[in-house]
Structures are given as C-alpha cells and as structure tokens.
Legacy VTK file of the C-alpha trace (Angstrom):
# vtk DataFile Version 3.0
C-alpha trace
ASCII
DATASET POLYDATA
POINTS 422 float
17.344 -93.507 6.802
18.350 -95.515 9.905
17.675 -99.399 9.837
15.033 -98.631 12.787
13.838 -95.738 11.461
12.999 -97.741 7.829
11.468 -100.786 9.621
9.392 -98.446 11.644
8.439 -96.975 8.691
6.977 -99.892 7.208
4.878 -101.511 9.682
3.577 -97.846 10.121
2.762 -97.886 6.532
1.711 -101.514 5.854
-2.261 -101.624 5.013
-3.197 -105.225 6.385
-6.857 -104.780 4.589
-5.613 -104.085 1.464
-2.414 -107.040 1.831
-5.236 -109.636 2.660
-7.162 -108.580 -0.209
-4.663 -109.226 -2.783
-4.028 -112.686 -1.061
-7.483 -113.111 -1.250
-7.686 -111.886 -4.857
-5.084 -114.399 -5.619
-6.583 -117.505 -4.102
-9.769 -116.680 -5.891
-8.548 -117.748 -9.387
-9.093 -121.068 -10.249
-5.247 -122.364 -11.566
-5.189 -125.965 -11.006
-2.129 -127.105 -12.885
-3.444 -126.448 -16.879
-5.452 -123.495 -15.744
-2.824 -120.961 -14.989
-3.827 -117.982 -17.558
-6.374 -117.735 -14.791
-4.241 -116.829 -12.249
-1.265 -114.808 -14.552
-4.324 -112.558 -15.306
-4.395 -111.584 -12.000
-0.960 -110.768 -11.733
-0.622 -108.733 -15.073
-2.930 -106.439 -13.976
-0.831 -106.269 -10.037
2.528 -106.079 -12.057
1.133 -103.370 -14.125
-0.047 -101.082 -11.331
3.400 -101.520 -9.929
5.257 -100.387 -12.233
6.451 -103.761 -13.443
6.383 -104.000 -17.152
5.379 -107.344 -17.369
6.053 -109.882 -20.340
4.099 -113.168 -20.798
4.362 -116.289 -23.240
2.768 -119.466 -23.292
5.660 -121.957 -22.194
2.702 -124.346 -23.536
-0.719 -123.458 -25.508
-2.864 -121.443 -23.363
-0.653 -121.766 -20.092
1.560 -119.061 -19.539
4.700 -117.230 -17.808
5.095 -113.877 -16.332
7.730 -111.949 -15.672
8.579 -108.669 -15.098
11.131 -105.387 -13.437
11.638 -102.654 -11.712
14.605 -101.391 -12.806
17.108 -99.478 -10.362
18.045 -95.890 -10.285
21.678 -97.105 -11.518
22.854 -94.579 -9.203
26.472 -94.528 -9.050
28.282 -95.983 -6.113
25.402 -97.287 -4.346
25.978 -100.529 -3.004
23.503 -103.772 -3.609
22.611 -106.447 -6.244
19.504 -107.578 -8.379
17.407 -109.651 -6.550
14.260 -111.684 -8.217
11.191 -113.230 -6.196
9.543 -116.061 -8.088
7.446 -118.981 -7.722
4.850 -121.127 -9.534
1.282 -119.960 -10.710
-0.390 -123.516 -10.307
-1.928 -125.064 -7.793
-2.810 -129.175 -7.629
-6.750 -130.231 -7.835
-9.142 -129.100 -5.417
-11.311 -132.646 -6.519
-13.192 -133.486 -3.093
-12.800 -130.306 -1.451
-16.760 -128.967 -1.941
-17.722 -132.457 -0.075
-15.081 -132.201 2.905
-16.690 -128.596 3.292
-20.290 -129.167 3.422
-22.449 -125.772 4.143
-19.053 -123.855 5.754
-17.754 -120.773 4.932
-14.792 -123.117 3.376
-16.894 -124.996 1.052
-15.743 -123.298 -2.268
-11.422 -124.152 -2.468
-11.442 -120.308 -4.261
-13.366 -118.599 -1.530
-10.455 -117.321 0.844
-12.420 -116.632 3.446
-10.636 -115.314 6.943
-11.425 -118.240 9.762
-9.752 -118.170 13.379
-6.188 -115.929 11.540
-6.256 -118.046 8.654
-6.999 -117.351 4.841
-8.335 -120.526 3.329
-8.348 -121.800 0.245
-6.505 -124.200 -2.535
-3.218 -122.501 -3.217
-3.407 -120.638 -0.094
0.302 -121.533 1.369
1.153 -123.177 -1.972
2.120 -120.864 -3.136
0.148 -117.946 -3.614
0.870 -116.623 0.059
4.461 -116.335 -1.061
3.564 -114.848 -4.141
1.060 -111.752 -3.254
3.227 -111.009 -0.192
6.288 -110.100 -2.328
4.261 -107.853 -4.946
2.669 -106.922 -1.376
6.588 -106.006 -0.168
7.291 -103.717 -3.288
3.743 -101.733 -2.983
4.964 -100.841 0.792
8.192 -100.020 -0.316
6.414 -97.647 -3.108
4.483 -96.451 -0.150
7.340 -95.588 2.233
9.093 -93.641 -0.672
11.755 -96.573 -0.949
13.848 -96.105 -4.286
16.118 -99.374 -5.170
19.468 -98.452 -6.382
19.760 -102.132 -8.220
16.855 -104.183 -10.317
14.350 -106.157 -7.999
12.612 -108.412 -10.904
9.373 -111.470 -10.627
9.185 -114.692 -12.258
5.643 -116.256 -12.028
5.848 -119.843 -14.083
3.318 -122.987 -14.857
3.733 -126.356 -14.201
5.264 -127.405 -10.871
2.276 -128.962 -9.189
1.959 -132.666 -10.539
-0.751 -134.626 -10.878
-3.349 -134.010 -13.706
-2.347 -136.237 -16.846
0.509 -135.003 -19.103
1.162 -132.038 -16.545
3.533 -131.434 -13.948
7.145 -131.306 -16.160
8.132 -128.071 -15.111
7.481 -126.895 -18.352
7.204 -123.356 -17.121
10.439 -123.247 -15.777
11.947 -124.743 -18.751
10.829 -122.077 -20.864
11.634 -119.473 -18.085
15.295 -120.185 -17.811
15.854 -121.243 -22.018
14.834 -117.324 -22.017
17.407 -116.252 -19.541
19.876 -118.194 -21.794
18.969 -116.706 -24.847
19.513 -113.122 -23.213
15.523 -112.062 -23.025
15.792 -111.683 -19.147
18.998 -110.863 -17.106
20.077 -113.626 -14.203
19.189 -111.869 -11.287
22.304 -111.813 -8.375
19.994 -113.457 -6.309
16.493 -115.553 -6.256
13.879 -115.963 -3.545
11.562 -118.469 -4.645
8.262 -118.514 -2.733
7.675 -122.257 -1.825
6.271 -122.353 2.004
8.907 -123.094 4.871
7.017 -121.109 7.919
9.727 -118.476 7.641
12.662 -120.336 7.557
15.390 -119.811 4.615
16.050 -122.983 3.257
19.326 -123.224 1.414
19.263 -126.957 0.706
16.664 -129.424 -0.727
16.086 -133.332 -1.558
16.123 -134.773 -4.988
14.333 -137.477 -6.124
13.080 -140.264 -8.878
10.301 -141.818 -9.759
9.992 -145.061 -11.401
7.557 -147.291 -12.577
8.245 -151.221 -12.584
6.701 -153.308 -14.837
7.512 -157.291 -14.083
6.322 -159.687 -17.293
5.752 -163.055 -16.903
3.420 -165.299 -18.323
-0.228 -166.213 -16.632
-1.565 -169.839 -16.385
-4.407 -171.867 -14.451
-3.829 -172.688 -11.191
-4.400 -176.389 -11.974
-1.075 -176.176 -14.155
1.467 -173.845 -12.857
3.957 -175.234 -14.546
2.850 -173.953 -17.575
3.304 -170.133 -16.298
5.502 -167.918 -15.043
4.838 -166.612 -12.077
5.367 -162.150 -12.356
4.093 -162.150 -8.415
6.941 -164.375 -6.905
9.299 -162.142 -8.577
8.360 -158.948 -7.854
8.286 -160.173 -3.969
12.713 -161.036 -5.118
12.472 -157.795 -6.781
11.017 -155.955 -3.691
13.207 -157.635 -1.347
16.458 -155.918 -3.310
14.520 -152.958 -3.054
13.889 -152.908 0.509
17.558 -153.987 1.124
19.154 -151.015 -1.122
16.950 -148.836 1.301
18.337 -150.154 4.338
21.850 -149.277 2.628
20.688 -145.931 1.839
19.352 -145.175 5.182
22.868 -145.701 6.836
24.756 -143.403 4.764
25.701 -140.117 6.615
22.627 -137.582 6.889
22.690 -134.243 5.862
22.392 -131.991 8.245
19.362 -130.073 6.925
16.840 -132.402 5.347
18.133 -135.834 6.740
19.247 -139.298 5.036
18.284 -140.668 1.648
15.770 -143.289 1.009
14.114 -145.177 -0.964
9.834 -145.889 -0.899
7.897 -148.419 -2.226
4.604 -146.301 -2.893
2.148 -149.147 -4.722
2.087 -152.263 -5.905
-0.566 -154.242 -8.033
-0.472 -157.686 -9.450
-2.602 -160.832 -8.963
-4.407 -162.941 -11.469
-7.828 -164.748 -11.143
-7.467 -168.134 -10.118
-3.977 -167.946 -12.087
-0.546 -167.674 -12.007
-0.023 -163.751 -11.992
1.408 -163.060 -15.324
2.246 -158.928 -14.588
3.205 -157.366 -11.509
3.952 -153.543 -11.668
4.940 -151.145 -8.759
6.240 -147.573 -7.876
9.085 -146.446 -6.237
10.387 -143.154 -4.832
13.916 -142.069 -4.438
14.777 -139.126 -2.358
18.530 -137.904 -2.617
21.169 -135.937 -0.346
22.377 -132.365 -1.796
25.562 -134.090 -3.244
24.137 -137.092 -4.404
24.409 -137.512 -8.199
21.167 -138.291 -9.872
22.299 -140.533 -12.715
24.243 -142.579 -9.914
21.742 -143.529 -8.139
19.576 -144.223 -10.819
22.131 -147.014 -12.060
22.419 -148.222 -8.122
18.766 -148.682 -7.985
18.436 -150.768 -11.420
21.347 -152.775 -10.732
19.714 -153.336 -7.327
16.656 -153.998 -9.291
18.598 -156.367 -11.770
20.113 -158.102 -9.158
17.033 -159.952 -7.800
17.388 -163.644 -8.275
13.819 -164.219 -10.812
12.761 -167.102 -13.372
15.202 -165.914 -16.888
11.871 -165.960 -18.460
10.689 -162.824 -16.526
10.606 -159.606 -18.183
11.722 -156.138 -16.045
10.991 -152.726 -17.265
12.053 -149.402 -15.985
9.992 -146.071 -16.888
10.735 -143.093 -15.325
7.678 -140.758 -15.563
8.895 -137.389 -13.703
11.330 -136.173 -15.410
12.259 -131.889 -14.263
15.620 -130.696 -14.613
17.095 -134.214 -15.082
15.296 -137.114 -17.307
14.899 -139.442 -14.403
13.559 -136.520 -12.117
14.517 -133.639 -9.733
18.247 -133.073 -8.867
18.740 -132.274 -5.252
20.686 -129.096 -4.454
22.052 -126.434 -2.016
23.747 -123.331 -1.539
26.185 -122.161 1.228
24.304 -122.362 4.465
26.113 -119.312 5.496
25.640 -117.197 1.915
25.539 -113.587 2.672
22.339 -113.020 1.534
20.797 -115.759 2.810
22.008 -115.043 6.445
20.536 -111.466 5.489
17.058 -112.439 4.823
17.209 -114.122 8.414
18.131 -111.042 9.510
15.204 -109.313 7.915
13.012 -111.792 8.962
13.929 -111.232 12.823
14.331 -107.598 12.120
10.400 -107.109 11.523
9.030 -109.318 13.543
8.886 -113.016 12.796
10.223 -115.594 15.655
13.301 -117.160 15.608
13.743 -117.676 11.426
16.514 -120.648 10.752
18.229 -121.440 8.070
17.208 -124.722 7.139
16.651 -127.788 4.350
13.383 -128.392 2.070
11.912 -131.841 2.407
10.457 -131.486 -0.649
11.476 -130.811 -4.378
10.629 -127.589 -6.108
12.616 -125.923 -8.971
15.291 -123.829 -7.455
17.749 -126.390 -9.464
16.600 -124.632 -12.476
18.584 -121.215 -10.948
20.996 -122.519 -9.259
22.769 -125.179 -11.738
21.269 -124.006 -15.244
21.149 -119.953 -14.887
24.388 -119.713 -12.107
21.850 -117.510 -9.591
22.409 -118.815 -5.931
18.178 -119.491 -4.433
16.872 -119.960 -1.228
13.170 -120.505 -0.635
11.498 -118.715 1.944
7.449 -117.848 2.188
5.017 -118.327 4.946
2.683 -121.171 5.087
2.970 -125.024 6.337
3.480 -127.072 3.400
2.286 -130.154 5.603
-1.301 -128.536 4.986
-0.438 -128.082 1.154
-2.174 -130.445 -1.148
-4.869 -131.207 1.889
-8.476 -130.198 2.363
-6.742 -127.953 5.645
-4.686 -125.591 2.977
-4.876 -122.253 4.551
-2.210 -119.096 5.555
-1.551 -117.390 9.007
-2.789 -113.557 8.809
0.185 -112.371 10.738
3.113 -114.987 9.356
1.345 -113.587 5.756
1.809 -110.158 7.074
5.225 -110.317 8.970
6.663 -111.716 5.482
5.432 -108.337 3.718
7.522 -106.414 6.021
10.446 -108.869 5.702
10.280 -109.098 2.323
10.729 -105.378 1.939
13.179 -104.914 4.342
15.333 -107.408 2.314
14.441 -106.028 -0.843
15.816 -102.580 0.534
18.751 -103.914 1.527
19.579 -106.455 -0.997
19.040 -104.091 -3.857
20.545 -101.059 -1.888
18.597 -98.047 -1.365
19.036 -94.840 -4.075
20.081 -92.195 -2.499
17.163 -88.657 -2.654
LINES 1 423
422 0 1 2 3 4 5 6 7 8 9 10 11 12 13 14 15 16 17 18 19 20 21 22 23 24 25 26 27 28 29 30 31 32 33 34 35 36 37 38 39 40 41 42 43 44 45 46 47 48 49 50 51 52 53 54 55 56 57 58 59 60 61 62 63 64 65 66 67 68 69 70 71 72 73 74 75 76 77 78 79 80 81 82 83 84 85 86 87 88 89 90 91 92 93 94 95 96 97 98 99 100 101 102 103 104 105 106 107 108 109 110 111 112 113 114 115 116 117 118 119 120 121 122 123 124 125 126 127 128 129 130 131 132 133 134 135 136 137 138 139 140 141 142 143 144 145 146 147 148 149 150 151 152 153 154 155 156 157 158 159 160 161 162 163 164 165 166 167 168 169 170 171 172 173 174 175 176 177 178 179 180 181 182 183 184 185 186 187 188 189 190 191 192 193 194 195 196 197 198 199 200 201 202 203 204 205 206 207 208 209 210 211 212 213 214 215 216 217 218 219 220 221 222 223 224 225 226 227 228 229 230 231 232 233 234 235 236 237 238 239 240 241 242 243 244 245 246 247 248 249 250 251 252 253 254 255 256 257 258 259 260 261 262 263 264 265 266 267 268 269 270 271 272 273 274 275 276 277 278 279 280 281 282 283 284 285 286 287 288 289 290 291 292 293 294 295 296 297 298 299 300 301 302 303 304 305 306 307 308 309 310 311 312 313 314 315 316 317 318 319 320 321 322 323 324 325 326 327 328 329 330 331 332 333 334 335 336 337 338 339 340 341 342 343 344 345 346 347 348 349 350 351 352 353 354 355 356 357 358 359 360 361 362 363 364 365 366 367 368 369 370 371 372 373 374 375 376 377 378 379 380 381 382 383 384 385 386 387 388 389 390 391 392 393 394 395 396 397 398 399 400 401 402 403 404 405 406 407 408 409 410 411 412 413 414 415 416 417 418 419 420 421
C-alpha cells in the first residue's frame, strides 16, 4: 500500500462519532489524582476490545497502572521497531469548577459536552485527549486492515498531577519502570507520551525544584526588640541572595527550545503581632536547562541561600517536598532534536493533516525522564490540547486537532512499527 493510498485510507475510514465518544467516555470518569481506578476501568475494558491484553497493579492501594500489547506479526525481514504510547490516568481537582459554571452545559467538570469545536471537561487536554486518541489510532488501523510487523504497546500510570496531600510523587511511574527493570514489560524502541503540545513533538523539557524555607528566629514585644531576633529582616537578606542567584541564572545561555533557567519566589509568610517576627517561611521554584545537573544546582541555590549575611542566632531550613525521578525534584531532559523518529512523527503529523507541526521544548515537567534516563527508551511528547488551559476552569480539546492526531497517530504507528506484509 502506497503512503497516499494508506493515509487516504484512514481519513476514509476514521468514524469522528464514535472517536468523540471515547474522548467523551474518558473525560466522564472522575480521576482526580487518588481516584484513578476510576478512569483505568475505562481503559481495561477499551484495551480489551482491542486486542490489548491488559495487566494492572496498584503502584499504591487502590490506585492503579495499566499496561498492555499488541504484539507484531514477527514477520521476517520487515522493517520497524516497538513503539509504546503512554501517559498519566490522573487529572488535578476540579474544586470550584460547578460555581465558575453556573446553569451551562459546562457546569459538571465530567460532562464533556461539545461547545463551539471543543470537548470540555477536567482532564480534557490533560491528558485524556492524548490518551483516547492513540487507542482511537490503533482501532482505525484495525479498521483499515493495518497489521504491525513490530509490538505497538500502552502505559497508562497514576500520580503525575500534584496537588492533593501526600499525592503527586510519580508513584505510578515508579512502579511502571521498577517493572520494566525487573523484565515484566519489554522497553519499547520508542515512547510517545501524551502530555499536550498543540501538535508539536517536543524532544526537550525543563527540570525543576521545589523548596520550602523555613527562617527561625526568636519573637519578642515590640517595646523590647532587643530581646528577639528578628526571622523577617532575614528572610528580606535571604531573599535578596535569592533574587540575585536569579539574575545570574537568567544570563546563562538559553536553550534553544524552552528558554533560560530561573529561579521564582512563589510565597512568602511571616509577621508577628505587635512583635518581632520570630518565623519567616517561603517557597521557591527552580526551573533547569536540559544539561543542567540537578544536584548542582541544588547546592548553588543553598549556598546562595547560606550566603545571606543574617543574625548567627537565626535558624535556616531546607525541605524539598517534590521529589520525582530525583529527591530534590524533576530532572530536565532531551533527546536529539533531529532523532529519526521524532522527525517522523512530524512527518505524520503534516502527512494527515495538521498545520505546520515543529519540533519543539516542553515548558513544563512531566515524566519522560523516567524513559529516557532509567529504562534507555528515547520519548518525545506529542498530543493535542493547550496546556495553558490545563489546570483552569477553560480545560477543553479542539474536535479536529483531537481528530487530526487519530490519523497521525496511526500513520506513525504504521510506519514506526512497519507494516506486515498480507
């Protein structure tokens, strides 16, 4: 089968009704972080119907993976690779959302209901889009009589999102890739993992750290300040070291796909009534460079932090409360911008439709890491969806960029994997 003649073939075949309904399906389970068996029931009963085999286990009580394969014809000679799609079950809260909706269509975040090309709903671009369109890829490649000459595998895990207490670890991904190690499930040649990017293939992505600062002092009345020590004044020495390292940061080189490192002060809290402020605490996010060691920068921000001139009697403590595939937080990674098989999903992209794909950088963190430096599988992330709308009351999914990425996906999938010859 010509190239033409198979991407003819599939937007022939492609049932739109049928695509928007498993979308639809999808965003209707309610898997805020904790609540993912919700959700991986859903996709048991897709997997199955494909032909999937799917697995499960609880990375954590209650809240678990799925995985699962088609296997390839191991026909002889037949060129291609295994290829996996994956992506994360969860979605974050949907607290607020009823009350930003009042008497719309909208007003229920697990009602997916089409508005103006859009399917609404929490987890609508994050990342369920990405996930129903490539079980939605393999069901039109089923349709169009497609065989895969190589294994084309899924890997649905818990845990990215973060934000409800003693959540958001990747736990899920943890478990997922000790399993690879211990041999339960191959490492796939290749990974797409489904995080949104509006089409683009994104080879590279930030890192970052959290930490949590925690100035002691010791409080007194205002009428004797001498007899305290003051946690505010320091902070403001601490937070000028900060805001100084940041500045340093900011005039390194850039990358050329997601930009120059940084450094954010996100809150602050201190004060005392009528008193010398005896604690001060305050956050901090650190966003890294693909090539930027974690644990380095960790020690330039505390010596930064250690470097502030404060009263000896003040007390400075460091948590670090996000810790993914390193303790202190995400790593920041990339891939060659010019891998063969990314530069072939671009190709599939164009090939079926979508305008003017990119390759491209991921100002956010999600887990590719987790492939690409603990399993040795070379991940780009590509899905439609905006994640600027993610997290937001406006979460929603273009119809036709949902659709298009069917096609692409399937087109990629044939090509990747190779197709067996009848």
């Amino acid at each position: 089968m010509t190239p033409d003649v198979l991407i003819s073939k599939l937007r022939t075949l492609q049932d739109p009704q049928a695509d928007i309904a498993l979308l639809q399906g999808g965003i209707g389970c309610d898997s805020v972080t904790g609540k993912e068996a919700n959700f991986v029931d859903f996709l048991h009963a897709e997997m199955q119907a494909l032909g999937l085999n799917p697995d499960r286990a609880d990375f954590l009580p209650g809240r678990p993976n799925i995985w699962g394969k088609r296997a390839g014809n191991g026909q002889t000679g037949t060129q291609g690779q295994s290829l996996m799609f994956a992506g994360h079950t969860d979605t974050v809260h949907v607290r607020g959302w009823e009350d930003n909706w009042p008497n719309d269509p909208r007003q229920s975040p697990f009602a997916a209901p089409e508005i103006d090309g859009h399917i609404w709903g929490r987890g609508a671009c994050d990342l369920k889009g990405g996930i129903c369109a490539s079980l939605a890829a393999l069901r039109l490649l089923d349709r169009a009589g497609i065989t895969l000459a190589n294994d084309l595998s899924f890997a649905f895990i818990g845990d990215e999102e973060s934000g409800e207490p003693g959540t958001g670890i990747s736990a899920g991904a943890k478990d997922f890739v000790d399993r690879v190690k211990a041999g339960q499930i191959a490492v796939p040649d290749f990974t797409v993992y489904v995080e949104p990017t509006k089409l683009d293939v994104y080879t590279a992505q930030i890192g970052f750290f959290i930490a949590d600062i925690t100035v002691t002092g010791k409080s007194a009345y205002f009428g004797t300040p001498e007899a305290g020590v003051d946690a505010l004044k320091a902070t403001h020495s601490i937070l000028s070291e900060i805001w100084s390292h940041a500045d340093q940061l900011r005039a390194l080189p850039e990358h050329a796909l997601v930009g120059p490192s940084d450094i954010l002060v996100t809150s602050l809290n201190g004060g005392g009534y009528i008193a010398v402020p005896g604690d001060c605490t305050l956050s901090v996010i650190r966003k890294l460079r693909p090539g930027e060691d974690l644990d380095t920068a960790v020690e330039a921000f505390e010596s930064a932090v250690r470097n502030a001139p404060v009263d000896p009697q003040i007390r400075v403590e460091i948590a670090y409360p996000a810790g993914r595939d390193h303790p202190h937080g995400g790593s920041p990674i990339e891939i060659d911008p010019a891998h063969p098989a990314a530069l072939s999903l671009v190709t599939c992209l164009k090939e079926t439709g979508v305008k003017e794909p990119k390759i491209n950088g991921a100002p956010y963190w999600s887990e590719s890491p987790f492939w690409v430096t603990q399993i040795g599988c070379p991940t780009v992330y590509c899905a439609p969806g905006d994640i600027s709308v993610a997290h937001t009351f406006e979460e929603r999914i273009g119809v036709q960029d949902y659709l298009d990425s069917i096609r692409a996906y399937a087109l990629f999938m044939a090509r990747h994997c190779g197709v067996a010859m009848t």
